[in-house]
C-alpha positions as CSV (number, residue, x, y, z in Angstrom):
1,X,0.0,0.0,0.0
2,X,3.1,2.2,0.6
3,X,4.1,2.1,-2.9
4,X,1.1,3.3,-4.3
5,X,0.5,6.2,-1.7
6,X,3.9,7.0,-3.2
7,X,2.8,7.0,-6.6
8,X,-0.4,8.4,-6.1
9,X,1.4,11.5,-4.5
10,X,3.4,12.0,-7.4
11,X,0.7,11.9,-10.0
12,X,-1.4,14.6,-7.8
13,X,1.9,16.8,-8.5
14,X,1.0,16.7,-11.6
15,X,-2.7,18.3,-11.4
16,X,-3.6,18.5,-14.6
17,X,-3.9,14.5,-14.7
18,X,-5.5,13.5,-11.4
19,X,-8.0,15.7,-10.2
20,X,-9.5,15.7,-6.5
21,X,-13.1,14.8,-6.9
22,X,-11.5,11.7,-9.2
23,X,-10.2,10.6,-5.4
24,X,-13.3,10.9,-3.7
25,X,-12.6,8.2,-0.5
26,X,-15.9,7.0,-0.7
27,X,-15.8,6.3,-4.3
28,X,-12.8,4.5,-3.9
29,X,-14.1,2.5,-1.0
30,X,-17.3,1.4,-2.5
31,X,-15.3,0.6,-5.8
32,X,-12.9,-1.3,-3.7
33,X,-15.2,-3.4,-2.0
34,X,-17.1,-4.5,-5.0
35,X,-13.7,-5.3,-6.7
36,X,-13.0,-7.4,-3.8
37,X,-16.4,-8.9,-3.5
38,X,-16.6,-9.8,-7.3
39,X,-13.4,-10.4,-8.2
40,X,-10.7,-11.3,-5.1
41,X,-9.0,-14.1,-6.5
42,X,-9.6,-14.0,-9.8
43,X,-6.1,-12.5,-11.8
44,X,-5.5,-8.6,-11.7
45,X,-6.7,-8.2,-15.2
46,X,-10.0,-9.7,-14.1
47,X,-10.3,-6.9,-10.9
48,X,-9.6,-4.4,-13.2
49,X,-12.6,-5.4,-15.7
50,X,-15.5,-5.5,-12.5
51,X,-13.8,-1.9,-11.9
52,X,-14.3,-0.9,-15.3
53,X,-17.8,-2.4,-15.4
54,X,-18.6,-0.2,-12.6
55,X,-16.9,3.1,-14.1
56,X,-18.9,1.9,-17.3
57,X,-22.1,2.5,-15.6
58,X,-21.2,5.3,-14.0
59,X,-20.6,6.6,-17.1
60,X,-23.9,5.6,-19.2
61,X,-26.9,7.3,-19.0
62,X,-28.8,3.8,-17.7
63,X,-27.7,3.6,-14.6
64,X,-26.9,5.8,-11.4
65,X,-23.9,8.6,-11.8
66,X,-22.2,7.9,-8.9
67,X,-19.5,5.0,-8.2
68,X,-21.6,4.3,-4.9
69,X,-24.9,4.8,-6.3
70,X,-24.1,2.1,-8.7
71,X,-22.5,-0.6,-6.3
72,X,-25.2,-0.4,-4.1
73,X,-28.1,-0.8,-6.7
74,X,-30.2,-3.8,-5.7
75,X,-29.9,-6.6,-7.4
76,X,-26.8,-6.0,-9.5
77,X,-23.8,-6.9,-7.7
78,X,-23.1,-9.0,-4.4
79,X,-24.8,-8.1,-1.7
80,X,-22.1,-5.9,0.1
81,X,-23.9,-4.3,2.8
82,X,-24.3,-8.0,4.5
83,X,-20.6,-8.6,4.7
84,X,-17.2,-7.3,5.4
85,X,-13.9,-7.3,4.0
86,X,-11.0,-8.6,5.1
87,X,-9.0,-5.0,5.7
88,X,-6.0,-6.3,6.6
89,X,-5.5,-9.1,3.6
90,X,-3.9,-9.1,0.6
91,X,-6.7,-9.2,-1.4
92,X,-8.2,-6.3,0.2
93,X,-5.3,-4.1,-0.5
94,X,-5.2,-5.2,-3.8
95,X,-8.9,-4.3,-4.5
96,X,-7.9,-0.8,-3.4
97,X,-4.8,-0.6,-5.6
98,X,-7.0,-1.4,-8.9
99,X,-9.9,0.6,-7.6
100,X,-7.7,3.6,-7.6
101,X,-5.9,3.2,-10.5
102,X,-9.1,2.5,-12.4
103,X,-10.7,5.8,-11.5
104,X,-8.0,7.8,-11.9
105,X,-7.5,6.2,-15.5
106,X,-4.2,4.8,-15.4
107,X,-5.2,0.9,-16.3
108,X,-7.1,0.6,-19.0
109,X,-10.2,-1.1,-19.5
110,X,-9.6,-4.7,-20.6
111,X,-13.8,-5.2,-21.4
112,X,-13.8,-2.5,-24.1
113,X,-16.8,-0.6,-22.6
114,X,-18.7,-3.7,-20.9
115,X,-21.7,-2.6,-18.7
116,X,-22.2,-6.1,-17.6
117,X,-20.5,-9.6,-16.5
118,X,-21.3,-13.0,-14.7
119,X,-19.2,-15.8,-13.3
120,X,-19.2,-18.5,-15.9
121,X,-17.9,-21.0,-13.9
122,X,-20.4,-20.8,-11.2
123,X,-24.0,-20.1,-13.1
124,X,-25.1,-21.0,-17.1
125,X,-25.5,-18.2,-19.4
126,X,-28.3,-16.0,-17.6
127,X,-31.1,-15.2,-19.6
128,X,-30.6,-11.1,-19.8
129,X,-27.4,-12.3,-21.2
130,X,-28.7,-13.6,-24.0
131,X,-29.5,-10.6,-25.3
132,X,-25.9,-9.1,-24.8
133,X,-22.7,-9.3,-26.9
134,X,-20.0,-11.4,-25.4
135,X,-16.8,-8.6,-25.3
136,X,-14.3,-10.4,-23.3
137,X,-13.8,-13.8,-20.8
138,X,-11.3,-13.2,-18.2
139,X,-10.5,-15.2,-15.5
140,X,-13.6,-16.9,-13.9
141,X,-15.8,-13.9,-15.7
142,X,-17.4,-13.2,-19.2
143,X,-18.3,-9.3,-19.6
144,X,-20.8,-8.3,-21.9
145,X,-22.5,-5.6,-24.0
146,X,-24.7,-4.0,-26.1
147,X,-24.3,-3.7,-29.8
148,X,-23.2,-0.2,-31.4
């Protein structure tokens, strides 16, 4: 965690790229725990595409404008108001790590825009994906779009 308080100091030297509202602590945090929730275990790249599904819907007109707003929307991603994280594991430091540098745009996103995903090796092919174009399958996960 030391090494990317290091680095995130350096980049907010720089203010033209990281801007403070793009650091909100709350945003982070709710990005950080559905990362971990959805994703700990699966490989990095995989964390980084449930962060960019999130950012996606912050960013689409369909869903809620906040990063917050849009983890906490019922039904849509692991219920994370009925457990925890582990705040002093691995995992949970590393859902921090890609939640920040997801928001602040300095990974990319690996699902090309994907607004959606589910866990192919737990659950069949839900029906609402059906009607979605298959955009990437990393790790444990297959993310999904619309066409155009």
């Amino acid at each position: 965690m030391d090494t990317i308080i290091v680095f995130l100091a350096a980049l907010m030297m720089n203010s033209s790229y990281v801007h403070a509202d793009t650091l909100n602590k709350d945003e982070i945090y709710c990005l950080s725990k559905a990362v971990y929730h959805e994703s700990r275990g699966e490989p990095i790249e995989g964390q980084v595409a449930v962060a960019h599904v999130v950012l996606n819907r912050v960013n689409s007109d369909r869903y809620p404008s906040s990063v917050c707003d849009v983890v906490y929307e019922p039904h849509q991603f692991t219920d994370i108001t009925k457990t925890r994280p582990d705040y002093k594991s691995k995992e949970w430091t590393t859902a921090v790590e890609v939640a920040i540098l997801s928001k602040i745009g300095f990974l990319e996103d690996p699902t090309k825009g994907a607004k959606w995903y589910y866990a192919h090796k737990k659950v069949k092919k839900p029906s609402w994906a059906k009607k979605k174009i298959m955009v990437a399958k990393i790790g444990g996960h297959t993310f999904l779009d619309t066409a155009g």
